[in-house]
Backbone as a chain_set.jsonl record, in Angstrom:
{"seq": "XXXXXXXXXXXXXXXXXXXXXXXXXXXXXXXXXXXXXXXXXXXXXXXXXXXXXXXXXXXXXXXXXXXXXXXXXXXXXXXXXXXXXXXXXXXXXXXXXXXXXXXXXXXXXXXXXXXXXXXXXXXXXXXXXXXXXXXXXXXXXXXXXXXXXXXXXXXXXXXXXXXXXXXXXXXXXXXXXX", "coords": {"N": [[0.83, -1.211, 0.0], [-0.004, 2.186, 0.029], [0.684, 3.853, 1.487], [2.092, 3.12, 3.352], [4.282, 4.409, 5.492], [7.89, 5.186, 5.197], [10.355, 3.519, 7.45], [13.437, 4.257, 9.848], [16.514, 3.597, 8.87], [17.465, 0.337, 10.339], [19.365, -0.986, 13.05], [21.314, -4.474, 13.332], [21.244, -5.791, 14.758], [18.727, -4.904, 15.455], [17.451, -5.657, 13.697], [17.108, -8.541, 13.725], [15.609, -8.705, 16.143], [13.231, -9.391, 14.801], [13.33, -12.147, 13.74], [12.947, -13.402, 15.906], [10.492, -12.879, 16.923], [7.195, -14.845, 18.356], [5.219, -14.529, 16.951], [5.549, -13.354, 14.252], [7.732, -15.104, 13.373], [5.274, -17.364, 12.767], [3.846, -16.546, 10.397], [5.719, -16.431, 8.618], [6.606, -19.378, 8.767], [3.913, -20.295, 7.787], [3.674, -18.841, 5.003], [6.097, -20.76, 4.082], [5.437, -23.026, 4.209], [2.732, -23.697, 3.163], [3.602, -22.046, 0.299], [5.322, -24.327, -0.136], [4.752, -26.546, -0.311], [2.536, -26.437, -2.488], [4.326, -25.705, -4.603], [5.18, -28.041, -4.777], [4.122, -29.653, -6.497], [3.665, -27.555, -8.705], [6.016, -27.213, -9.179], [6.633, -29.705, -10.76], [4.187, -29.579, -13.085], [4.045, -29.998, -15.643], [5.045, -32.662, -16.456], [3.517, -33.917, -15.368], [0.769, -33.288, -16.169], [1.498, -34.493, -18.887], [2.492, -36.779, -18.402], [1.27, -38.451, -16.745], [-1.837, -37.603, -17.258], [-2.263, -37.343, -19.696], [-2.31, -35.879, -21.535], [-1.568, -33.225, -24.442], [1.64, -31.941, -25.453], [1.115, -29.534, -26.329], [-1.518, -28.5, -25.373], [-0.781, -28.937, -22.598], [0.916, -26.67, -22.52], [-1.375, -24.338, -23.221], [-2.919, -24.938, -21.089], [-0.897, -24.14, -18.859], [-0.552, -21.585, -19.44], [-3.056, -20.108, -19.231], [-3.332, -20.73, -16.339], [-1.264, -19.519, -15.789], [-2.103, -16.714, -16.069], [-4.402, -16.714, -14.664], [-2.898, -16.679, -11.89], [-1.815, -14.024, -11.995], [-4.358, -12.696, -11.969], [-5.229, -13.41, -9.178], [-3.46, -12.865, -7.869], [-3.916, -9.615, -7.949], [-6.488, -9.114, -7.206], [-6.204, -10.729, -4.675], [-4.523, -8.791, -3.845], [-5.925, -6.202, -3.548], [-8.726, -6.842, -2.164], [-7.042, -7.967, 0.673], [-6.035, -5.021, 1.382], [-8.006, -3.402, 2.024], [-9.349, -5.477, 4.028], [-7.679, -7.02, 6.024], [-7.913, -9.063, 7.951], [-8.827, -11.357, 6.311], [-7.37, -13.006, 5.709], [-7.458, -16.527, 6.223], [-9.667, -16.882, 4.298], [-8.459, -15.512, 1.912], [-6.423, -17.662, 1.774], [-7.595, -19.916, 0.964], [-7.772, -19.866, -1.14], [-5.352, -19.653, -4.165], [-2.546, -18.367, -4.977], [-3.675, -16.195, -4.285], [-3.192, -15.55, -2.287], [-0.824, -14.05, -1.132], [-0.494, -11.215, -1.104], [-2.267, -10.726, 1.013], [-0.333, -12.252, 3.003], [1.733, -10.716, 3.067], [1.065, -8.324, 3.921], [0.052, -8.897, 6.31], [2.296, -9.89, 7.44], [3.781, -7.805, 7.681], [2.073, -5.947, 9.127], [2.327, -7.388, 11.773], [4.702, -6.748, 12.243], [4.737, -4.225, 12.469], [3.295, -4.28, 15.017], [4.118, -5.412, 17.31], [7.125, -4.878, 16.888], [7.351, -2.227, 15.918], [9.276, -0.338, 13.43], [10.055, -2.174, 12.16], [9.254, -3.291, 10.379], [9.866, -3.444, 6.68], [12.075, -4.973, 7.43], [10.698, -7.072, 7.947], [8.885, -7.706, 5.898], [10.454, -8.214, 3.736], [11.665, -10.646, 4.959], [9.659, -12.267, 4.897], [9.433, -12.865, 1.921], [11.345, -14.003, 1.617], [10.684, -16.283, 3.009], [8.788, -17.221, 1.576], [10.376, -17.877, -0.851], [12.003, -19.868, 0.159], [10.054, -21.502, 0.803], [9.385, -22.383, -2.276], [11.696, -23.166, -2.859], [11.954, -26.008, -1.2], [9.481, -26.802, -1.648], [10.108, -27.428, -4.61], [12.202, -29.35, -3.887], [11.173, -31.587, -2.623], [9.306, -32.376, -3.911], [10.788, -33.298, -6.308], [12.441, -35.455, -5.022], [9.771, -36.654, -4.475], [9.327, -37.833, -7.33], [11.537, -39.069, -7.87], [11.128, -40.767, -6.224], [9.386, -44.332, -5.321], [6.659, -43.511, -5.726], [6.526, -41.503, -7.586], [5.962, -39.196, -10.167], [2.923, -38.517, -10.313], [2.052, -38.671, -7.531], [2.707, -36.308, -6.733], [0.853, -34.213, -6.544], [-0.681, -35.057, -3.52], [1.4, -35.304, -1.834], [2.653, -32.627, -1.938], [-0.206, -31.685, -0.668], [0.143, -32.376, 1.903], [2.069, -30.79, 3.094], [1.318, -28.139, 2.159], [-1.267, -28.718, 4.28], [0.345, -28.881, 6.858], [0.941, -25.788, 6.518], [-1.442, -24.74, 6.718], [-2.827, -25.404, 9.516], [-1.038, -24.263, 11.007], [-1.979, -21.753, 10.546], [-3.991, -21.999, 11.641], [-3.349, -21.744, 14.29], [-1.733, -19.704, 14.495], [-3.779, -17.645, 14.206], [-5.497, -18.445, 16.434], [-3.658, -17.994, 18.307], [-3.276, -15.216, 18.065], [-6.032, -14.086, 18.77], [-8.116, -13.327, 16.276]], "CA": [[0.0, 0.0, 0.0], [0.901, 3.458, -0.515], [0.425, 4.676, 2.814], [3.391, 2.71, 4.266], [5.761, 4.742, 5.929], [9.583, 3.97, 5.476], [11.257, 3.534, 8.189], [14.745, 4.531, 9.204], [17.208, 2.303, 9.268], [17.963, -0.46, 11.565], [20.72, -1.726, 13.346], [21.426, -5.187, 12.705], [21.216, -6.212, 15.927], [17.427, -4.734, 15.642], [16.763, -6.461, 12.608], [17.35, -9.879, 14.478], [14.888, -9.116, 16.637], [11.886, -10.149, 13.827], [12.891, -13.077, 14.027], [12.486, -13.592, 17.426], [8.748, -13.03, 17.456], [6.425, -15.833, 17.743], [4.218, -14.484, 15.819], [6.218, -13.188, 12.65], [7.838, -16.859, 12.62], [4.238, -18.4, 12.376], [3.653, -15.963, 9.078], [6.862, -16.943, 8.046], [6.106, -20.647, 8.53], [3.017, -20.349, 6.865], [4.421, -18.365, 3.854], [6.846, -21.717, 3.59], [4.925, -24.233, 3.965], [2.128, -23.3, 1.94], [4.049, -22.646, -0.858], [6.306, -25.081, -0.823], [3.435, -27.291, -0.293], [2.097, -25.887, -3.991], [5.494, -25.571, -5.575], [5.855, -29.88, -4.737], [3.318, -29.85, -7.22], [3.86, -26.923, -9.524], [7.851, -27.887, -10.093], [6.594, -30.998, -12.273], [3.283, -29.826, -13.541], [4.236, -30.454, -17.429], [5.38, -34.015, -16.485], [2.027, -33.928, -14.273], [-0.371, -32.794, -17.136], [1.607, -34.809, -20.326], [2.442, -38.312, -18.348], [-0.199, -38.795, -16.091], [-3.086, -37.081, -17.569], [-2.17, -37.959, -21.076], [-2.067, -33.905, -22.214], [-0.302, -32.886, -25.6], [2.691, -30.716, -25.111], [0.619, -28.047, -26.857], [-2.459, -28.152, -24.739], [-0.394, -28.308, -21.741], [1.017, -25.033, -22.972], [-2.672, -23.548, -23.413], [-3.391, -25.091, -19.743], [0.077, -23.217, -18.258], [-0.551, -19.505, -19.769], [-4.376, -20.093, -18.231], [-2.866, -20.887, -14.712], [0.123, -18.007, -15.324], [-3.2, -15.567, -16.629], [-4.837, -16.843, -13.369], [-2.115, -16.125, -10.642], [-2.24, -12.671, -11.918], [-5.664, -12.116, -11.841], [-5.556, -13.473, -8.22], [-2.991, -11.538, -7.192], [-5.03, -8.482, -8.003], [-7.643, -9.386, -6.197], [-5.96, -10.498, -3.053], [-3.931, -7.268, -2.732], [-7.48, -5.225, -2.851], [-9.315, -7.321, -0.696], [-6.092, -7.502, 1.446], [-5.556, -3.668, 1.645], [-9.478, -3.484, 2.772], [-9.573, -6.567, 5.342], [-6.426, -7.793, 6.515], [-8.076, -10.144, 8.66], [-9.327, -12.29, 5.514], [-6.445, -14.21, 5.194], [-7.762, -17.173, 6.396], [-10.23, -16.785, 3.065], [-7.587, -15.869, 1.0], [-5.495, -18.962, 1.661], [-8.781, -20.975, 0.361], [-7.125, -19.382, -2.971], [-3.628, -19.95, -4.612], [-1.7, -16.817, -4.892], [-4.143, -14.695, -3.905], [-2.759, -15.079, -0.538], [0.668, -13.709, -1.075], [-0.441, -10.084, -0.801], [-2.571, -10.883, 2.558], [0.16, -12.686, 3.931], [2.442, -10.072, 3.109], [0.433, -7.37, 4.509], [0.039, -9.786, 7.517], [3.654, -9.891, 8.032], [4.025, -6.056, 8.362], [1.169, -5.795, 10.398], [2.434, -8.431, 12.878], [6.118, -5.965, 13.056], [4.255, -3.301, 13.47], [2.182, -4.132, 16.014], [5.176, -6.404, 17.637], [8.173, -4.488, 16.53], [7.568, -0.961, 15.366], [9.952, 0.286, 12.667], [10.918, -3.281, 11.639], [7.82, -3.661, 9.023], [10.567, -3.631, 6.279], [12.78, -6.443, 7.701], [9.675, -8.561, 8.61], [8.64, -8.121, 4.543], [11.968, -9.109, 3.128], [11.863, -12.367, 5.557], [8.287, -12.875, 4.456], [9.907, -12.612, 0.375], [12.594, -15.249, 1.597], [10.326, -17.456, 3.308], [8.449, -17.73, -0.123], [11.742, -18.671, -2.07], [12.385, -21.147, 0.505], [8.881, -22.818, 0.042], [9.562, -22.955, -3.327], [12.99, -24.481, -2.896], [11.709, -26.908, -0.2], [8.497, -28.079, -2.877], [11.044, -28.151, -5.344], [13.242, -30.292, -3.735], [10.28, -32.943, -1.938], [8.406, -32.323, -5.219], [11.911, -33.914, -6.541], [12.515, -36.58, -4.142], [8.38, -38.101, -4.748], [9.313, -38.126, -8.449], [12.473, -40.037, -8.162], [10.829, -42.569, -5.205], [8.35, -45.026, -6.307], [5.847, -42.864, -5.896], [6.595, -41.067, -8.909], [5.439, -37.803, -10.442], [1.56, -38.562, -9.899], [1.905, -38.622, -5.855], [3.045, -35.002, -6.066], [0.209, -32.81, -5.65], [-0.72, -35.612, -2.45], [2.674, -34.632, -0.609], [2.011, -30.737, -1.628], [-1.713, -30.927, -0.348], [0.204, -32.322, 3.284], [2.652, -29.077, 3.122], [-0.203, -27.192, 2.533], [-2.416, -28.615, 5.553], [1.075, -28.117, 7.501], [0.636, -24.446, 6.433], [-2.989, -24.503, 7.16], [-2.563, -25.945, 10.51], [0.126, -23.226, 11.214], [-2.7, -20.836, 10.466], [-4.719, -21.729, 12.803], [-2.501, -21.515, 15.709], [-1.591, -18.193, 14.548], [-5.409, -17.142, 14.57], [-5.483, -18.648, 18.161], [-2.622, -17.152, 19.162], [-3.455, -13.658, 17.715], [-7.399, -13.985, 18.419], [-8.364, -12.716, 15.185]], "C": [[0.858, 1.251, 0.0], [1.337, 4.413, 0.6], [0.972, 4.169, 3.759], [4.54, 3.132, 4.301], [6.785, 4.197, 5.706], [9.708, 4.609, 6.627], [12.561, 3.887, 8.328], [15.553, 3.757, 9.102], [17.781, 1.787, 10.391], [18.89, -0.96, 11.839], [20.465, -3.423, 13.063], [20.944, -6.279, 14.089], [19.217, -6.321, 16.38], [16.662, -5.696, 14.786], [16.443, -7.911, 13.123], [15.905, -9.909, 15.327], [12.804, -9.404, 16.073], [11.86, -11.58, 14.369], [12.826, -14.435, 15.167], [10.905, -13.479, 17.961], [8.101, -14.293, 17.101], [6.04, -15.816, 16.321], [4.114, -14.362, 13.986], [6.94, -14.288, 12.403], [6.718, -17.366, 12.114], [4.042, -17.904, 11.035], [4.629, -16.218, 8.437], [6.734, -18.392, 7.719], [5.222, -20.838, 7.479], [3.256, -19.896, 5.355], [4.957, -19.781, 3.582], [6.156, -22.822, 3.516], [3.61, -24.028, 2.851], [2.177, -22.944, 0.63], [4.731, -23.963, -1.614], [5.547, -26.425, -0.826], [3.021, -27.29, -2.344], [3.45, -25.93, -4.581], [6.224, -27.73, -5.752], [5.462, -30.233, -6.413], [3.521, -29.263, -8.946], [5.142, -27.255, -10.631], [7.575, -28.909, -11.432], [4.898, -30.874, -13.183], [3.228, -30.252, -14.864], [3.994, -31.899, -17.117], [3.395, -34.769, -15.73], [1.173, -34.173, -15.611], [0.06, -34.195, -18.465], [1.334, -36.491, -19.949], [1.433, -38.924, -17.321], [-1.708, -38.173, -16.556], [-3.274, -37.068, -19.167], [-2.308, -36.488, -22.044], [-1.433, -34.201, -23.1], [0.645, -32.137, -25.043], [1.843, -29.442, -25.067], [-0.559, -27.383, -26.027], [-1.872, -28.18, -23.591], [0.363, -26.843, -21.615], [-0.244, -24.052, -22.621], [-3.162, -23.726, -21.959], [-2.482, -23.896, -18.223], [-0.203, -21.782, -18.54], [-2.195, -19.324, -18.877], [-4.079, -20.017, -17.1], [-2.318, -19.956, -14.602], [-0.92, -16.778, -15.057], [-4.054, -15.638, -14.724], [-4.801, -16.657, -11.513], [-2.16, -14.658, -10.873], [-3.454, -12.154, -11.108], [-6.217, -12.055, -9.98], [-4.703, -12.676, -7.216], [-3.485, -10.012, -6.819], [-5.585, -8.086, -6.982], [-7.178, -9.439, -5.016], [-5.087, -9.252, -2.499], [-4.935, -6.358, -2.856], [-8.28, -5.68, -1.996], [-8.425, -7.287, 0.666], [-6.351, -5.897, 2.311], [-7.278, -3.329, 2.285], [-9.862, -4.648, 4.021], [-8.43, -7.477, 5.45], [-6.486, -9.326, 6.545], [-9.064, -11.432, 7.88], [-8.174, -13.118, 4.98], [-6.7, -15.627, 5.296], [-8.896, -17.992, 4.757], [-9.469, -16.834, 2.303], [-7.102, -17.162, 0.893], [-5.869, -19.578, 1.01], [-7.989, -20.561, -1.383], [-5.964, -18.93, -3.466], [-3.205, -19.049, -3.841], [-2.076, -16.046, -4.738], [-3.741, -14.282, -2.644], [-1.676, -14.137, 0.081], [0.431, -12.292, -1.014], [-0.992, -10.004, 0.775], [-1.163, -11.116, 3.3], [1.766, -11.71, 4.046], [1.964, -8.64, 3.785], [0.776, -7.664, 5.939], [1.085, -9.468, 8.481], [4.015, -8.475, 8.513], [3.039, -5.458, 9.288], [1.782, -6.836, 11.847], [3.854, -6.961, 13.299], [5.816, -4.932, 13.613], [3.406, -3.352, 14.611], [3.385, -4.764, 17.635], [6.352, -5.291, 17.958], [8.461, -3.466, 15.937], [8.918, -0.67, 14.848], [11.143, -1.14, 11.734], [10.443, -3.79, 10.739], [8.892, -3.709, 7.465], [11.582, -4.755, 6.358], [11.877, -7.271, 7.455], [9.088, -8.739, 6.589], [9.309, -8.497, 3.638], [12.122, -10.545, 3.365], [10.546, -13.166, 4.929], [8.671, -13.823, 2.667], [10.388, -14.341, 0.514], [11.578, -16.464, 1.978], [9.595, -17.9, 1.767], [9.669, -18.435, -1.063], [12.178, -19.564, -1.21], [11.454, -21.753, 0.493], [9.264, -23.159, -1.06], [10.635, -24.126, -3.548], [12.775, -25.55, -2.339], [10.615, -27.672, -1.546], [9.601, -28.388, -3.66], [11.876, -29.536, -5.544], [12.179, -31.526, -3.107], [9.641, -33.403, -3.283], [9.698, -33.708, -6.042], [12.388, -35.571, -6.101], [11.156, -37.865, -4.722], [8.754, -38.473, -5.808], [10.269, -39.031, -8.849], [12.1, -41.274, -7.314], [10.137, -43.278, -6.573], [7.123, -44.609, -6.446], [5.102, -41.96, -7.17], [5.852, -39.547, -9.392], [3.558, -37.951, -10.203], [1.151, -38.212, -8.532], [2.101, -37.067, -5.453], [2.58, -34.257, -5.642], [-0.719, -33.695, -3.854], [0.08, -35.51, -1.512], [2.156, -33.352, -0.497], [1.154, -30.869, -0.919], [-0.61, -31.223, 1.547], [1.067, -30.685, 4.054], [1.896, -28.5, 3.072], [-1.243, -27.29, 4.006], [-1.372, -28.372, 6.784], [0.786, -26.565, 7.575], [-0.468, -24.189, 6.898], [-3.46, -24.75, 8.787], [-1.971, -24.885, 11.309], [-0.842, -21.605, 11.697], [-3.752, -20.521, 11.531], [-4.341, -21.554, 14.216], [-2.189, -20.445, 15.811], [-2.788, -17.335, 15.004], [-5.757, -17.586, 16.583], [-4.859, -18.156, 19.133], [-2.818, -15.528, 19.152], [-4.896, -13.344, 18.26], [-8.195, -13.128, 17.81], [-9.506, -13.16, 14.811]], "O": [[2.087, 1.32, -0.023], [2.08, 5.394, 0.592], [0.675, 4.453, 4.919], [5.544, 2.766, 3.689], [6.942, 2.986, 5.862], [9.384, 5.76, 6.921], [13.192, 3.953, 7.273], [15.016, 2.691, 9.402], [18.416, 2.406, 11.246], [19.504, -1.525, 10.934], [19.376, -3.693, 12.554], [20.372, -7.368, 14.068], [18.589, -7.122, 17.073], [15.628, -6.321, 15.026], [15.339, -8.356, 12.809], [15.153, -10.881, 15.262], [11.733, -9.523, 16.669], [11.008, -12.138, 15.061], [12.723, -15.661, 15.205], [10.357, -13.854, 18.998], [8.232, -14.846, 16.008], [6.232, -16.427, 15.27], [3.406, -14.775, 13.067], [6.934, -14.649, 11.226], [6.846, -17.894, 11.01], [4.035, -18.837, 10.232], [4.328, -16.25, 7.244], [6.741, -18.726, 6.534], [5.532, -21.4, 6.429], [2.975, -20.732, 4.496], [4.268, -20.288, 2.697], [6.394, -23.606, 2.596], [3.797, -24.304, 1.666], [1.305, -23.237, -0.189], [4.763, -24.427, -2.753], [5.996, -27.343, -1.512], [3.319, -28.159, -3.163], [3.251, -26.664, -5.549], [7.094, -28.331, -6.383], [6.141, -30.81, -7.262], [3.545, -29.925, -9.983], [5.312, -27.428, -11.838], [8.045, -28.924, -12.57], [4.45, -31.836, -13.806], [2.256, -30.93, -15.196], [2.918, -32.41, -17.425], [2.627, -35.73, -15.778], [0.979, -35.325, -15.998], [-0.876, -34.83, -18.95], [0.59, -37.282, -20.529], [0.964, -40.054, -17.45], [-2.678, -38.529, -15.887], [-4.336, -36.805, -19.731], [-2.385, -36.442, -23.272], [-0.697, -35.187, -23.051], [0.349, -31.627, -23.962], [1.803, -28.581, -24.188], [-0.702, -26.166, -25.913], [-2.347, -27.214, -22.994], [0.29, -26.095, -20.64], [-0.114, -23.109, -21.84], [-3.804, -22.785, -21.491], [-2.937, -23.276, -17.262], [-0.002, -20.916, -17.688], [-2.364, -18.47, -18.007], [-4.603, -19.046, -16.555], [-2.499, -19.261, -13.602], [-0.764, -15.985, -14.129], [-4.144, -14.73, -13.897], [-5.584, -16.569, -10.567], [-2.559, -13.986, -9.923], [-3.544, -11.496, -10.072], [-7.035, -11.287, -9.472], [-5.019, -12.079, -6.187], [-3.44, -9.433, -5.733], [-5.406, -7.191, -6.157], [-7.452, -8.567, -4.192], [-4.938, -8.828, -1.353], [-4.775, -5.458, -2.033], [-8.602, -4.987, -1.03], [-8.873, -6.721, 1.663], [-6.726, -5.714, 3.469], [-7.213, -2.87, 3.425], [-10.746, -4.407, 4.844], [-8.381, -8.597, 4.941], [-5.922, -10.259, 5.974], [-9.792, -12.223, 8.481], [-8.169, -13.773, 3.937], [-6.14, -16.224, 4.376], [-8.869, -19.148, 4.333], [-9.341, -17.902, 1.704], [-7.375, -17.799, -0.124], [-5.1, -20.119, 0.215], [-7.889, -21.184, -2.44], [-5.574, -17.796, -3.186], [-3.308, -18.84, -2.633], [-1.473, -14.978, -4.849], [-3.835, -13.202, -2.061], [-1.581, -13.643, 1.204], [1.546, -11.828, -0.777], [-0.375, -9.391, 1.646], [-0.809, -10.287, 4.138], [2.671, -11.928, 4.851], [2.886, -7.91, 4.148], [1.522, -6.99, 6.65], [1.055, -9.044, 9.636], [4.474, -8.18, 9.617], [3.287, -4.562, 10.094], [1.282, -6.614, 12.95], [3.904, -6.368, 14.377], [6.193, -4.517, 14.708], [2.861, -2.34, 15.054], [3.215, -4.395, 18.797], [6.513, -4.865, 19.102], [9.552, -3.376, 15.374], [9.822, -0.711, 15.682], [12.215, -1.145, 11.128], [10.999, -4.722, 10.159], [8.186, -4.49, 6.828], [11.87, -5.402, 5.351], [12.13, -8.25, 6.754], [8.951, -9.865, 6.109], [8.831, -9.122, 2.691], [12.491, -11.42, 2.581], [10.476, -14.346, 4.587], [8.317, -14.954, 2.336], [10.053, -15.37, -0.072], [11.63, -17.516, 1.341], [9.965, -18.831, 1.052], [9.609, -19.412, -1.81], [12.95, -20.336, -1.781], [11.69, -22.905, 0.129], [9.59, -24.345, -1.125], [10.622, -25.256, -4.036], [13.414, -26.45, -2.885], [10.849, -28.699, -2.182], [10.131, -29.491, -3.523], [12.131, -30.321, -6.457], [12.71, -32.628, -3.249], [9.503, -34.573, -3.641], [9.346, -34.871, -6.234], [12.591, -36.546, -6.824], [11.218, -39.033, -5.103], [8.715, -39.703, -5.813], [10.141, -39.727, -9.857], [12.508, -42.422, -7.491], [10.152, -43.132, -7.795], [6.387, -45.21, -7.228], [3.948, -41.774, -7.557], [5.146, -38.98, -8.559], [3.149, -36.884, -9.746], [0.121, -37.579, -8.3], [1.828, -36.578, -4.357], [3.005, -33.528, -4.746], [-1.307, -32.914, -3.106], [-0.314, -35.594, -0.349], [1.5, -32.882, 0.433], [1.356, -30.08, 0.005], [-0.669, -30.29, 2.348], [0.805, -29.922, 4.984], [1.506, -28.1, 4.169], [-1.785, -26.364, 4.61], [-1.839, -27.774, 7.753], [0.41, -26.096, 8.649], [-0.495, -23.212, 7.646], [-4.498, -24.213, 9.173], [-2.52, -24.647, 12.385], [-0.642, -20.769, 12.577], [-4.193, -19.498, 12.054], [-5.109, -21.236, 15.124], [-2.21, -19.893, 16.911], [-2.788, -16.528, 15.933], [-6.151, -16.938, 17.552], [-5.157, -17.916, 20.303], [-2.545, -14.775, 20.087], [-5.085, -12.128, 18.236], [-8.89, -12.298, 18.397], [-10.018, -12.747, 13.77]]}, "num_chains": 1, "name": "protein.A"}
């Protein structure tokens, strides 16, 4: 949003203390597991769509720009609903990537409320925890496809990363009573 102060800068020593809060770990958690939950999945969707679902190359093409067209669109959306009700993250989640502006909101609401003038650190860590979901699906996503499980089992691991994340969520909500 537009109406977020910078801050000045922090010592390093200050910065540390993000991630020392419960609470901005659990948004952090959740950020990771929830993607990386979805990214188990995402990493092999070609192989997903062509050898288990018997797809052409070409129509899995036409299925991928639909999904890419689709994370947009939800992005959108969840950073206006976001920026109007914070406390719909729980909703969001119900929907991909629309969450990633909530839960980035989330995260700077938790520093500020926590950690005044650290809302900048705490959205950088938020960034990272996302690129380590991804790396984490990546790499489990990786692992099912080489067991015997095989590329079919993948979005069945993701959905447990995901109910990890979802799980996560609600402890946060309990903990925050939101």
């Amino acid at each position: 949003p537009k109406n977020i102060k910078q801050s000045a800068p922090l010592r390093l020593i200050d910065q540390l203390k993000v991630i020392k809060n419960p609470s901005i770990l659990l948004v952090l958690a959740i950020t990771a597991f929830g993607y990386g939950g979805t990214f188990v999945t995402f990493t092999y969707l070609t192989p997903l769509l062509e050898e288990v679902t018997g797809f052409s190359s070409n129509m899995t093409s036409v299925f991928l720009l639909i999904y890419g067209i689709a994370i947009a669109i939800g992005n959108i959306i969840g950073g206006k609903v976001s920026n109007n009700k914070p406390v719909t993250l729980f909703f969001m989640g119900i929907l991909a990537f629309s969450n990633v502006p909530a839960l980035q909101l989330y995260v700077v609401k938790m520093a500020e409320k926590y950690l005044p003038g650290t809302e900048d650190v705490a959205s950088a860590l938020n960034i990272a925890a996302f690129n380590v979901g991804i790396a984490i699906g990546a790499y489990v996503g990786g692992m099912v496809v080489e067991s015997s499980l095989g590329v079919a089992a993948t979005p069945w691991v993701g959905g447990i990363l995901v109910i990890v994340g979802f799980l996560l969520t609600l402890v946060l909500f309990k903990k925050e009573k939101i």
